[in-house]
mmCIF file as gemmi writes it, N, C-alpha and C atoms, coordinates in Angstrom:
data_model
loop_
_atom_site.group_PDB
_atom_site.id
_atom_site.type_symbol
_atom_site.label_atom_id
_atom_site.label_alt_id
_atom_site.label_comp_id
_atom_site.label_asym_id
_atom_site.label_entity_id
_atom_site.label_seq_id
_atom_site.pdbx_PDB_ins_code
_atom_site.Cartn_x
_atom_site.Cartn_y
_atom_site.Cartn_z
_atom_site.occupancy
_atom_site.B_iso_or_equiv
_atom_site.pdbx_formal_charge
_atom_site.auth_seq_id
_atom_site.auth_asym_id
_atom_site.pdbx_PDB_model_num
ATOM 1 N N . UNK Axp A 1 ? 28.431 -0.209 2.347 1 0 ? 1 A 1
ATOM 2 C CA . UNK Axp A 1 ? 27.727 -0.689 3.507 1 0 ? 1 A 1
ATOM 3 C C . UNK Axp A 1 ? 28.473 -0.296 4.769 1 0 ? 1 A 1
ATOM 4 N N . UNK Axp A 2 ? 29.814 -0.166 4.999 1 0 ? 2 A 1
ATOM 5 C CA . UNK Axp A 2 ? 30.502 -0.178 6.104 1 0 ? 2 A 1
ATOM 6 C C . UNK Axp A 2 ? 31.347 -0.759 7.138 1 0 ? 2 A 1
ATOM 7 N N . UNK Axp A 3 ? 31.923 -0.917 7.466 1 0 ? 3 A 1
ATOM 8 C CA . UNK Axp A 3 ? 32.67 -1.756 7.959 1 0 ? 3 A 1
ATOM 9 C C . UNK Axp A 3 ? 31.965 -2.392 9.468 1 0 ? 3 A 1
ATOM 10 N N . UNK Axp A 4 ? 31.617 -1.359 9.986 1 0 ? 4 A 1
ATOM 11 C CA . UNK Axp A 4 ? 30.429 -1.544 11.493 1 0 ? 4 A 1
ATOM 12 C C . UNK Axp A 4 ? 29.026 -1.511 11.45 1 0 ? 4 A 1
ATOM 13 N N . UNK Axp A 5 ? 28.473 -1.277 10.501 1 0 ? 5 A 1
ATOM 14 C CA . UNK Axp A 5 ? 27.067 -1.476 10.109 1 0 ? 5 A 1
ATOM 15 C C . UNK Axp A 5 ? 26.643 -0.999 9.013 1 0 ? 5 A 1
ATOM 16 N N . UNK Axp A 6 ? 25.065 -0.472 9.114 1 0 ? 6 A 1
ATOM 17 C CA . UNK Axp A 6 ? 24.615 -0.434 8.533 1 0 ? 6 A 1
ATOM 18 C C . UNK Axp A 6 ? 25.117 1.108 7.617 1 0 ? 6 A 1
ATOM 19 N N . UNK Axp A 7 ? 24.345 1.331 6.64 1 0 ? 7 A 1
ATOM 20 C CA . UNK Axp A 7 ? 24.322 2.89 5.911 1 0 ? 7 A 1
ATOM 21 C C . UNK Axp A 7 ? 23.276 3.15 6.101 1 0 ? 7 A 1
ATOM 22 N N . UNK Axp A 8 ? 23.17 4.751 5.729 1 0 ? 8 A 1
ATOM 23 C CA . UNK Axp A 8 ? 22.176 5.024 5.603 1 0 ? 8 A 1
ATOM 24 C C . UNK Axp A 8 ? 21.186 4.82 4.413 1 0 ? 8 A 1
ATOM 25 N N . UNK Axp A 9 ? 21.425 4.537 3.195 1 0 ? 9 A 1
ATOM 26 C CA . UNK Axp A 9 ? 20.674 4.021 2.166 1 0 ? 9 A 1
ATOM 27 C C . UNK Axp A 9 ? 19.951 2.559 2.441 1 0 ? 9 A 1
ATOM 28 N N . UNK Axp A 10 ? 20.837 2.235 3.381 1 0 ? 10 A 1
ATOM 29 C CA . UNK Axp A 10 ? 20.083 0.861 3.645 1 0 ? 10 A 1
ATOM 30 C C . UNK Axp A 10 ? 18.678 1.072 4.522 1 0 ? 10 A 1
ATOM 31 N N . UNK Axp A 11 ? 19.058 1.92 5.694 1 0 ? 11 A 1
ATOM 32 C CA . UNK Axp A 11 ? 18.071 2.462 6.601 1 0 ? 11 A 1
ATOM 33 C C . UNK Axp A 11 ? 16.654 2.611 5.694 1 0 ? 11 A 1
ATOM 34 N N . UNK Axp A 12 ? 17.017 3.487 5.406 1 0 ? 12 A 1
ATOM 35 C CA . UNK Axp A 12 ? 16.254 4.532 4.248 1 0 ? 12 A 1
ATOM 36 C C . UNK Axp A 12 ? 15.289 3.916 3.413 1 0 ? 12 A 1
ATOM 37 N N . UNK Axp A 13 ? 15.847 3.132 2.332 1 0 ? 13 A 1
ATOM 38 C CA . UNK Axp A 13 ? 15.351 2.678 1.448 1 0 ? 13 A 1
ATOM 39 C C . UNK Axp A 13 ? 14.678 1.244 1.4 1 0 ? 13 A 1
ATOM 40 N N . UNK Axp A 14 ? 14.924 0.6 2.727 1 0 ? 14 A 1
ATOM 41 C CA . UNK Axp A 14 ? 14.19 -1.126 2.797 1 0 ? 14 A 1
ATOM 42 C C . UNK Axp A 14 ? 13.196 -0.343 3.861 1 0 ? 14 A 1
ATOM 43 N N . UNK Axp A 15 ? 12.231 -1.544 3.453 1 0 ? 15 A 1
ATOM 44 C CA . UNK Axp A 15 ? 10.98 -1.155 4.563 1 0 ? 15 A 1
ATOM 45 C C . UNK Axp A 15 ? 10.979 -2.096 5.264 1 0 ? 15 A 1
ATOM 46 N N . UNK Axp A 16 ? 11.661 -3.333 5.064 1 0 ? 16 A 1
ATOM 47 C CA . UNK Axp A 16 ? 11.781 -4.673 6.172 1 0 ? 16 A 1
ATOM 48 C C . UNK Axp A 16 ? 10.29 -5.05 6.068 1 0 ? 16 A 1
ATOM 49 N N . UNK Axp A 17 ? 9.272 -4.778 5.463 1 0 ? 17 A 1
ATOM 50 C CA . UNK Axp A 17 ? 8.425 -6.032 5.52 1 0 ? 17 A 1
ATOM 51 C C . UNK Axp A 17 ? 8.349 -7.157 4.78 1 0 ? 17 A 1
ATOM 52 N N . UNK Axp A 18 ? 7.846 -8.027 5.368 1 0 ? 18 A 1
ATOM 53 C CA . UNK Axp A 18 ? 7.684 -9.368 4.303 1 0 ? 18 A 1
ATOM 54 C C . UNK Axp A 18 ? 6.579 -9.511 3.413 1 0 ? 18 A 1
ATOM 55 N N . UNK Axp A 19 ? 6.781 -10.433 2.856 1 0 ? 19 A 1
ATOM 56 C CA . UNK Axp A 19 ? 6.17 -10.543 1.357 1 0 ? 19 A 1
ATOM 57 C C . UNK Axp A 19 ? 4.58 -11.248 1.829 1 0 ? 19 A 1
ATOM 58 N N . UNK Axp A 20 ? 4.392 -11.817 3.028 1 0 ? 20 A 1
ATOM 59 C CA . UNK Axp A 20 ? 3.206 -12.042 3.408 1 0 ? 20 A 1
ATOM 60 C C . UNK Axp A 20 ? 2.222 -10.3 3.477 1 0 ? 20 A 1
ATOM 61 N N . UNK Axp A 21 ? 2.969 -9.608 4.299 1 0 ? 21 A 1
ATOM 62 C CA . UNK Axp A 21 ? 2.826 -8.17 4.717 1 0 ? 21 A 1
ATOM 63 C C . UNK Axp A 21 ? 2.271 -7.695 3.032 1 0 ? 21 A 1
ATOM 64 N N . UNK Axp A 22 ? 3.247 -8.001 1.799 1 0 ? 22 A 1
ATOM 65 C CA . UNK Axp A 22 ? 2.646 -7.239 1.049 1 0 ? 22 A 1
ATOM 66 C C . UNK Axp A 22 ? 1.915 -7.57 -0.093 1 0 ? 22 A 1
ATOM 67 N N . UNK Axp A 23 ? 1.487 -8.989 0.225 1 0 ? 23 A 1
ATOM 68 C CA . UNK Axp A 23 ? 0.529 -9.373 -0.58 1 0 ? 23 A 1
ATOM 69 C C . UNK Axp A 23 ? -1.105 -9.294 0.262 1 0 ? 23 A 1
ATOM 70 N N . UNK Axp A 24 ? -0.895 -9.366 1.831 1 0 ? 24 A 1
ATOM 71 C CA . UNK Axp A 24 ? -2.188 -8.78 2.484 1 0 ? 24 A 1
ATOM 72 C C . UNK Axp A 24 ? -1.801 -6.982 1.965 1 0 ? 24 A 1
ATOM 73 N N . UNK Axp A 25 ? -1.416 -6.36 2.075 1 0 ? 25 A 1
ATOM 74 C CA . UNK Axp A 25 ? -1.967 -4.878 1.706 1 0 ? 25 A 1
ATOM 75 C C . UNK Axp A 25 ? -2.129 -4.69 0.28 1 0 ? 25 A 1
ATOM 76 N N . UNK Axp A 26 ? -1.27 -5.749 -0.391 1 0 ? 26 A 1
ATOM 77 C CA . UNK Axp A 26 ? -2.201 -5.642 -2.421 1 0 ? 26 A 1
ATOM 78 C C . UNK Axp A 26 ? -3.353 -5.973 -1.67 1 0 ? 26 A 1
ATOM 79 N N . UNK Axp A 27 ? -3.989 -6.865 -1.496 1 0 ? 27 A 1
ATOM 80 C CA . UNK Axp A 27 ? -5.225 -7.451 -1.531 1 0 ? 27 A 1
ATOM 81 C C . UNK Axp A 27 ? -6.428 -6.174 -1.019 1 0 ? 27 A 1
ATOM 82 N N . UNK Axp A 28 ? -6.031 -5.862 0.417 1 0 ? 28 A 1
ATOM 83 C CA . UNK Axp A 28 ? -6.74 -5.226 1.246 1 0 ? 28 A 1
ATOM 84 C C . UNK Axp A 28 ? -6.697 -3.711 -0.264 1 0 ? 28 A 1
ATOM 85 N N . UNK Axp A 29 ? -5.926 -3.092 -0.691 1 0 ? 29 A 1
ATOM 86 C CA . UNK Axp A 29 ? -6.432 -1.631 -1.153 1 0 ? 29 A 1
ATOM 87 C C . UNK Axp A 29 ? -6.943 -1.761 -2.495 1 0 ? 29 A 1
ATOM 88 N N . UNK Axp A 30 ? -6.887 -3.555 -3.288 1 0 ? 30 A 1
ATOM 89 C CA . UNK Axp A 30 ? -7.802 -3.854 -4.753 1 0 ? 30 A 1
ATOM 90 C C . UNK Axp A 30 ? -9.323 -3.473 -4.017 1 0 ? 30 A 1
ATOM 91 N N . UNK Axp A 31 ? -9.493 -4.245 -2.492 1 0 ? 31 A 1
ATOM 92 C CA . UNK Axp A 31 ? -10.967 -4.225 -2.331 1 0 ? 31 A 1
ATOM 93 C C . UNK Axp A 31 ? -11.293 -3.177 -1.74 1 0 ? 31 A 1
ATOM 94 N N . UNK Axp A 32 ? -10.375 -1.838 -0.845 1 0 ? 32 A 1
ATOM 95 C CA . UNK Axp A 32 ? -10.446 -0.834 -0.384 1 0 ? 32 A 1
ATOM 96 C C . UNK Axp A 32 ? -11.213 0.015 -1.98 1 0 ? 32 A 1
ATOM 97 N N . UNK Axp A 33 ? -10.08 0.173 -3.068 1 0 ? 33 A 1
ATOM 98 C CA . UNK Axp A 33 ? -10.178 1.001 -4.145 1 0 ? 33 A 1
ATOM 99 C C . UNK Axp A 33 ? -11.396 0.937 -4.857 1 0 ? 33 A 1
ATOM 100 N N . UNK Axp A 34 ? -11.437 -0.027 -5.324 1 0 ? 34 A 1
ATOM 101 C CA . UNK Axp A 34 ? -12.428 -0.745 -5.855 1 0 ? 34 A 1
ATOM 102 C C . UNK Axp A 34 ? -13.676 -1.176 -5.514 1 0 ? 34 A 1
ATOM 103 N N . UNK Axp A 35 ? -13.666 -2.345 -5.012 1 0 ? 35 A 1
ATOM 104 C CA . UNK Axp A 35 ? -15.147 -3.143 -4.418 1 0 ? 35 A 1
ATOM 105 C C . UNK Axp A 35 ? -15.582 -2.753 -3.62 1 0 ? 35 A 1
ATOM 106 N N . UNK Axp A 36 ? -15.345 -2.531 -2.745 1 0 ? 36 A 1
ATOM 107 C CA . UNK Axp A 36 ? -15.988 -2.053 -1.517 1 0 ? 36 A 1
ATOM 108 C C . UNK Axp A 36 ? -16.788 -0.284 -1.168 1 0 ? 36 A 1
ATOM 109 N N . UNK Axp A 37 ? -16.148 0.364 -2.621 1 0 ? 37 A 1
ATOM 110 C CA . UNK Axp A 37 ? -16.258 1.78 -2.892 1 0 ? 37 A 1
ATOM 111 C C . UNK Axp A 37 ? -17.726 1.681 -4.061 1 0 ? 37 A 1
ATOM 112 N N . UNK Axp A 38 ? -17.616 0.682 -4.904 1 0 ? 38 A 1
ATOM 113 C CA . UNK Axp A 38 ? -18.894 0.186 -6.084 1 0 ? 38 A 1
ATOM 114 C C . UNK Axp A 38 ? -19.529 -0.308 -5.077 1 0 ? 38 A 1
ATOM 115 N N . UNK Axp A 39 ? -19.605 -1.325 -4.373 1 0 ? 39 A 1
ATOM 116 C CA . UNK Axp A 39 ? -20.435 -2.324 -3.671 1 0 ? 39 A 1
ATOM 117 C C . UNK Axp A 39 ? -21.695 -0.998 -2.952 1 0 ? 39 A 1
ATOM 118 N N . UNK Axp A 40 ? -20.8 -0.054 -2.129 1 0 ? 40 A 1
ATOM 119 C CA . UNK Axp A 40 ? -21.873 0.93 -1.067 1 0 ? 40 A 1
ATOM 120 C C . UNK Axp A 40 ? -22.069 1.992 -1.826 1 0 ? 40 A 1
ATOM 121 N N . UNK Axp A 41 ? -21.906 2.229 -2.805 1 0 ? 41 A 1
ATOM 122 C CA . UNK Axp A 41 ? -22.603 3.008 -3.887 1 0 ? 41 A 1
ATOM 123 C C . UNK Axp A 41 ? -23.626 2.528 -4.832 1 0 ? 41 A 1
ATOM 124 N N . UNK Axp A 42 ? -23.944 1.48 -4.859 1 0 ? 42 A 1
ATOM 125 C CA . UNK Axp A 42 ? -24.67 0.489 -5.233 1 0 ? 42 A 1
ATOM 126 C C . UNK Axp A 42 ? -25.8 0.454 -3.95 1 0 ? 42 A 1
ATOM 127 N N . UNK Axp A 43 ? -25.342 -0.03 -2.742 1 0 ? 43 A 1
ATOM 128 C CA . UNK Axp A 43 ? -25.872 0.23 -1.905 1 0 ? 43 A 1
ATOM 129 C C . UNK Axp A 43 ? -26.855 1.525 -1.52 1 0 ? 43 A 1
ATOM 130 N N . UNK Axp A 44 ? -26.258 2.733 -1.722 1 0 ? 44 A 1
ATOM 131 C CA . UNK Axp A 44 ? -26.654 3.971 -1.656 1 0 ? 44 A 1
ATOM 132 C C . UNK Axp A 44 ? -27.686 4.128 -2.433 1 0 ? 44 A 1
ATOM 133 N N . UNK Axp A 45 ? -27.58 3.779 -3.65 1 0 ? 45 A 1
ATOM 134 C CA . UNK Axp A 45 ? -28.688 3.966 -4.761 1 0 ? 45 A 1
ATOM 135 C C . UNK Axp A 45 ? -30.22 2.985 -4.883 1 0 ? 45 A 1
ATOM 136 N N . UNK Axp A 46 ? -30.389 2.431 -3.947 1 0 ? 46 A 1
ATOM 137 C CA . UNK Axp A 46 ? -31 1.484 -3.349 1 0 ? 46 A 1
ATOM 138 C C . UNK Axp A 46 ? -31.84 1.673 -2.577 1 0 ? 46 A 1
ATOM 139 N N . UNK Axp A 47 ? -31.025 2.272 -1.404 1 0 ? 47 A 1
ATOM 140 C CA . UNK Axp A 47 ? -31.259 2.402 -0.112 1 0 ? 47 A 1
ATOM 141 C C . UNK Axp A 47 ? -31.452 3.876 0.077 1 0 ? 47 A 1
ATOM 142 N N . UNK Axp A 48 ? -31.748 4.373 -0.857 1 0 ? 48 A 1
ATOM 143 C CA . UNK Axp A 48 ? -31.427 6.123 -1.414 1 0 ? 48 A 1
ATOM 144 C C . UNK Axp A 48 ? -30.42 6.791 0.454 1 0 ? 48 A 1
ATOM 145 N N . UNK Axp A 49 ? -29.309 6.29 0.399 1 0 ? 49 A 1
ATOM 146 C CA . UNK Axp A 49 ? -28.763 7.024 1.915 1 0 ? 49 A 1
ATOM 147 C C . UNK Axp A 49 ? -28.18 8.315 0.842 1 0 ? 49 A 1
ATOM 148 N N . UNK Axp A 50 ? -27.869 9.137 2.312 1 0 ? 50 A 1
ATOM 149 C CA . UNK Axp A 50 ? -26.64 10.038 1.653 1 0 ? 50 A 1
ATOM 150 C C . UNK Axp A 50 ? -25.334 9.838 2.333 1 0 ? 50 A 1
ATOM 151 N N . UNK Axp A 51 ? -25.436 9.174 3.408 1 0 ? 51 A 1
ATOM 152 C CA . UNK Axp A 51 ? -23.766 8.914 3.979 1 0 ? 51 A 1
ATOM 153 C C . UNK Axp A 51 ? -23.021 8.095 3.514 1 0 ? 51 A 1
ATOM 154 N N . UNK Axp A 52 ? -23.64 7.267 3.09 1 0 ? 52 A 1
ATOM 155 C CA . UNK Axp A 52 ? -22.884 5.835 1.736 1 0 ? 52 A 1
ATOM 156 C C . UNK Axp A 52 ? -21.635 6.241 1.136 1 0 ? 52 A 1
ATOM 157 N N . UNK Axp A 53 ? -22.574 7.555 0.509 1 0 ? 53 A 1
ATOM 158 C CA . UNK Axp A 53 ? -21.803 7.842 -0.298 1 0 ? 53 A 1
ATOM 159 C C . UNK Axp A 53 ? -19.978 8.592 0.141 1 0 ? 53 A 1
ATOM 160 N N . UNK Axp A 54 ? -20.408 8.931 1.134 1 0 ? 54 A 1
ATOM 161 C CA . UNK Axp A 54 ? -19.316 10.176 1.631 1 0 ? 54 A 1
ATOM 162 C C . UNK Axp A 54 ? -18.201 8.574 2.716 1 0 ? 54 A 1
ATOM 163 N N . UNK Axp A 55 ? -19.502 7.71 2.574 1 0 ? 55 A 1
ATOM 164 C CA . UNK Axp A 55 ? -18.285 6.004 3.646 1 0 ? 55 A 1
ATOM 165 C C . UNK Axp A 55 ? -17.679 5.4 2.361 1 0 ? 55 A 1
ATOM 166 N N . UNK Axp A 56 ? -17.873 5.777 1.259 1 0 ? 56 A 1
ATOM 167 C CA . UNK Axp A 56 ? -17.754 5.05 0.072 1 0 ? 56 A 1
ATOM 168 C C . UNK Axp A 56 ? -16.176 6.217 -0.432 1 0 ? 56 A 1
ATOM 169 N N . UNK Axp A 57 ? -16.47 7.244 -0.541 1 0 ? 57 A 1
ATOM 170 C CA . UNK Axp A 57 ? -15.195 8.041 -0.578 1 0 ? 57 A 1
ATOM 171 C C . UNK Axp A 57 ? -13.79 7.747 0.497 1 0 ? 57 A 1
ATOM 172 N N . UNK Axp A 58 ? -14.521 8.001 1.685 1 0 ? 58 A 1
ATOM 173 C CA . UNK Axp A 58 ? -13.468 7.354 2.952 1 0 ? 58 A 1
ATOM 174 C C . UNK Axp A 58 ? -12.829 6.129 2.829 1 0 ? 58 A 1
ATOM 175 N N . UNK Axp A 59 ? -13.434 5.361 2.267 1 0 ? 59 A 1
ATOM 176 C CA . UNK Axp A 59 ? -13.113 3.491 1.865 1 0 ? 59 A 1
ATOM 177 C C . UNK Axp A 59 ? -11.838 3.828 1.312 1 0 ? 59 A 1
ATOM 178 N N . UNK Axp A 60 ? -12.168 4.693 -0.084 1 0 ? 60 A 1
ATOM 179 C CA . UNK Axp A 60 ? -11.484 4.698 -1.468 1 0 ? 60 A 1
ATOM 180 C C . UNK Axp A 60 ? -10.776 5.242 -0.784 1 0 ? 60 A 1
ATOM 181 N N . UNK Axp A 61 ? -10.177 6.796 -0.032 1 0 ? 61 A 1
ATOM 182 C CA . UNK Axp A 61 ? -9.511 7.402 0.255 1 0 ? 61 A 1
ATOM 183 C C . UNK Axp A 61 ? -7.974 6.242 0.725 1 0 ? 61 A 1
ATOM 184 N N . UNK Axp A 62 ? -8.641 5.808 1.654 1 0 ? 62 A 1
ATOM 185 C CA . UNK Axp A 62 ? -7.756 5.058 2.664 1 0 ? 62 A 1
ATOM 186 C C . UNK Axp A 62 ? -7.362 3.965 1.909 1 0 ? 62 A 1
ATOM 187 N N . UNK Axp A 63 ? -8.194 3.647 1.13 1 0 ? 63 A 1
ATOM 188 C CA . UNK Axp A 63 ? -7.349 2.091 -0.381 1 0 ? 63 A 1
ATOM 189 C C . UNK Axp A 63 ? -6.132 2.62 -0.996 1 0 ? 63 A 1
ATOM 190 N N . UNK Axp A 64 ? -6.561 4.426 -0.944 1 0 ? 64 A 1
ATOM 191 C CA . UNK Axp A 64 ? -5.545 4.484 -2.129 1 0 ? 64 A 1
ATOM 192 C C . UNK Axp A 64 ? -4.203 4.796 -1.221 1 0 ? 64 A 1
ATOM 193 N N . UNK Axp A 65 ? -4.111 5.495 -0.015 1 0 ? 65 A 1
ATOM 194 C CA . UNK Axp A 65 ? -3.145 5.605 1.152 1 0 ? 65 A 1
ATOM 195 C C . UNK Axp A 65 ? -2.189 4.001 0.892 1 0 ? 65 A 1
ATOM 196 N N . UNK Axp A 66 ? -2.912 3.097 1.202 1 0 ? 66 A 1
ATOM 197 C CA . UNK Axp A 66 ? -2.455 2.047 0.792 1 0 ? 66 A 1
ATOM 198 C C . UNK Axp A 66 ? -2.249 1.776 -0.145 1 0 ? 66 A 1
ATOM 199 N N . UNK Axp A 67 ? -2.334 1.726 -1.257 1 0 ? 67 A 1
ATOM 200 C CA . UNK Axp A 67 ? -1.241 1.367 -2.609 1 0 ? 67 A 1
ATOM 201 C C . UNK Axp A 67 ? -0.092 2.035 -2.824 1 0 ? 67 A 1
ATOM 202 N N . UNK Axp A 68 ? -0.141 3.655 -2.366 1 0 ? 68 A 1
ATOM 203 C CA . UNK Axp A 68 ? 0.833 4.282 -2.719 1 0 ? 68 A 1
ATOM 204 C C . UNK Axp A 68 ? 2.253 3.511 -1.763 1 0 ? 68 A 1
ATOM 205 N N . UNK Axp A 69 ? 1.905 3.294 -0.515 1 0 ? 69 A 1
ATOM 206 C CA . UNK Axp A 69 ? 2.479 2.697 0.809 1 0 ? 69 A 1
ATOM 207 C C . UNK Axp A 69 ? 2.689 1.479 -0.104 1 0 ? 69 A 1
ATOM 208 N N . UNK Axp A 70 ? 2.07 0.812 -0.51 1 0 ? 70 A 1
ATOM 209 C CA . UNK Axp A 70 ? 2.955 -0.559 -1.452 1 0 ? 70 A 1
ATOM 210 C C . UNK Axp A 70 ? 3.339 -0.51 -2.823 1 0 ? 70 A 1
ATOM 211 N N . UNK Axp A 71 ? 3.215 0.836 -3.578 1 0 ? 71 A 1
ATOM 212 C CA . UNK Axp A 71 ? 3.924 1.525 -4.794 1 0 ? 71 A 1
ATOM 213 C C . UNK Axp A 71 ? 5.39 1.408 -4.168 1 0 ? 71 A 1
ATOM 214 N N . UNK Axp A 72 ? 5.863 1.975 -2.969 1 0 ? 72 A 1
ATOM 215 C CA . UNK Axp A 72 ? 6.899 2.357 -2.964 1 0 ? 72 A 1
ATOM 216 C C . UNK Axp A 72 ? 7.669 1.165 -1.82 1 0 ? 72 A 1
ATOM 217 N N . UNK Axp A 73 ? 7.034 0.335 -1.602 1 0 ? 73 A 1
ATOM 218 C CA . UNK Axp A 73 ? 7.769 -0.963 -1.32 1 0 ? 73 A 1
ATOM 219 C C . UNK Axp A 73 ? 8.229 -1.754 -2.197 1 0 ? 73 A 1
ATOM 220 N N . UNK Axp A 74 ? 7.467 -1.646 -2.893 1 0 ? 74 A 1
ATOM 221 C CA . UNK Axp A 74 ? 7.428 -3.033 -4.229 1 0 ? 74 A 1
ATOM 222 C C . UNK Axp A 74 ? 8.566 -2.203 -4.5 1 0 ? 74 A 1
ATOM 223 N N . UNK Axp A 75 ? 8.938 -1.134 -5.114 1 0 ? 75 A 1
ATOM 224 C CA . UNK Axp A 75 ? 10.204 -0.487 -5.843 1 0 ? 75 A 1
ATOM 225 C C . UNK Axp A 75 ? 11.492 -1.253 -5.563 1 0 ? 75 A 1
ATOM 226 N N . UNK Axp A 76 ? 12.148 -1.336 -6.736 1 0 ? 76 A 1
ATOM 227 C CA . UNK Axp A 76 ? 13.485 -2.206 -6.18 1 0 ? 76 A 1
ATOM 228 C C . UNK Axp A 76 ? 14.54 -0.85 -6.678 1 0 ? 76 A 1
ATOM 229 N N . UNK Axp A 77 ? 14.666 0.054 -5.348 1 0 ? 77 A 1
ATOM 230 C CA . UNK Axp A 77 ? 15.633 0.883 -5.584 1 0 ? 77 A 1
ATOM 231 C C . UNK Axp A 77 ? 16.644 0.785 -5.433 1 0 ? 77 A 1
ATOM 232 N N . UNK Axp A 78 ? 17.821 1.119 -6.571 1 0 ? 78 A 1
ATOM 233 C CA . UNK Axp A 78 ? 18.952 0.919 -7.188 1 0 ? 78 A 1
ATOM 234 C C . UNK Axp A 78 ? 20.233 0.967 -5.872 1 0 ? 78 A 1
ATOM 235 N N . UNK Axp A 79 ? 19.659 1.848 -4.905 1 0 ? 79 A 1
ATOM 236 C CA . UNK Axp A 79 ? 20.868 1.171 -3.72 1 0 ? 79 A 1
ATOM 237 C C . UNK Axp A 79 ? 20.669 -0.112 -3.02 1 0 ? 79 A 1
ATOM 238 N N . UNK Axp A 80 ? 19.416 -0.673 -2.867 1 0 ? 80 A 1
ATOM 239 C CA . UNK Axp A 80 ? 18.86 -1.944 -2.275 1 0 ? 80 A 1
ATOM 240 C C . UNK Axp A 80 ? 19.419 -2.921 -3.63 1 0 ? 80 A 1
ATOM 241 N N . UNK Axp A 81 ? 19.25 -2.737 -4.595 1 0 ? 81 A 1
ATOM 242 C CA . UNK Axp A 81 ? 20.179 -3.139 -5.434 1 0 ? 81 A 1
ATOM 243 C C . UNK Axp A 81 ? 21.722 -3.868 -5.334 1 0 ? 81 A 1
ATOM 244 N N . UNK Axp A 82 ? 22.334 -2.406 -5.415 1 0 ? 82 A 1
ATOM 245 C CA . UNK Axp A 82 ? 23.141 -2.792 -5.312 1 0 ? 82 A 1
ATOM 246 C C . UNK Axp A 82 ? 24.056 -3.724 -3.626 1 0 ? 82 A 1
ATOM 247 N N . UNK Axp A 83 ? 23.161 -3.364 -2.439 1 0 ? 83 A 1
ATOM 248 C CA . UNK Axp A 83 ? 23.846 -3.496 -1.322 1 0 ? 83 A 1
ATOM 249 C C . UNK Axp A 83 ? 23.287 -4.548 -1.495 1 0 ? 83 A 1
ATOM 250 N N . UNK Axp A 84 ? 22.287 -5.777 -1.772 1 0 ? 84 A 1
ATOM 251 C CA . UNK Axp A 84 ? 21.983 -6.868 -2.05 1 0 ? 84 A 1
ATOM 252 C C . UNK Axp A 84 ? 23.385 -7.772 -2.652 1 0 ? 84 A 1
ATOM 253 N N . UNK Axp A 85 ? 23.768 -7.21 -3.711 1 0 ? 85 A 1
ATOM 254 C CA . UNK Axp A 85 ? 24.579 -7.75 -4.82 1 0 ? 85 A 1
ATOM 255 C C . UNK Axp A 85 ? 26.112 -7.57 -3.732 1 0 ? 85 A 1
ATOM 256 N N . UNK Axp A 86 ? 26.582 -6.555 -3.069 1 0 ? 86 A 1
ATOM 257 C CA . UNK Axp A 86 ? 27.568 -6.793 -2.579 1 0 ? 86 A 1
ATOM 258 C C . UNK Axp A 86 ? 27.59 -7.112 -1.202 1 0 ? 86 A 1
ATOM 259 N N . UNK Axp A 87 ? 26.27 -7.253 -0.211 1 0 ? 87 A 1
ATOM 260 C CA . UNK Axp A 87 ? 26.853 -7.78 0.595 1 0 ? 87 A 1
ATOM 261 C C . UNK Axp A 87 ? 26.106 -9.487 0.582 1 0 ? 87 A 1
């Protein structure tokens, strides 16, 4: 860690958000990925549109932007690890 601050693994590897932060972005990219991508495709087939379908891709697109963005928060990487444990 250092004697005057921080490291750079520390920088690096914490994202500093809180656990409120990442249980709203689980939530928001289950219904990005998922529901909200079935729901206006459902919609589409209905309503015979053709843009549904292409707002229904964009949905999903941007759900999945977001999981990957909380794939790699949730990670408990092995220097956050360890600088936990020693400082």
């Amino acid at each position: 860690m250092g004697f005057m601050g921080g490291s750079f693994n520390t920088r690096e590897y914490f994202h500093g958000a809180s656990d409120a932060t990442l249980v709203a972005v689980r939530m928001f990219f289950m219904l990005a990925v998922f529901a909200i991508p079935v729901a206006l495709l459902a919609a589409s087939n209905a309503m015979q549109s053709a843009y549904l379908p292409m707002l229904a891709f964009l949905v999903q697109y941007v759900g999945l932007l977001a999981e990957r963005w909380y794939f790699f928060t949730e990670g408990k990487h092995p220097q956050n690890l360890y600088y936990q444990t020693v400082g």
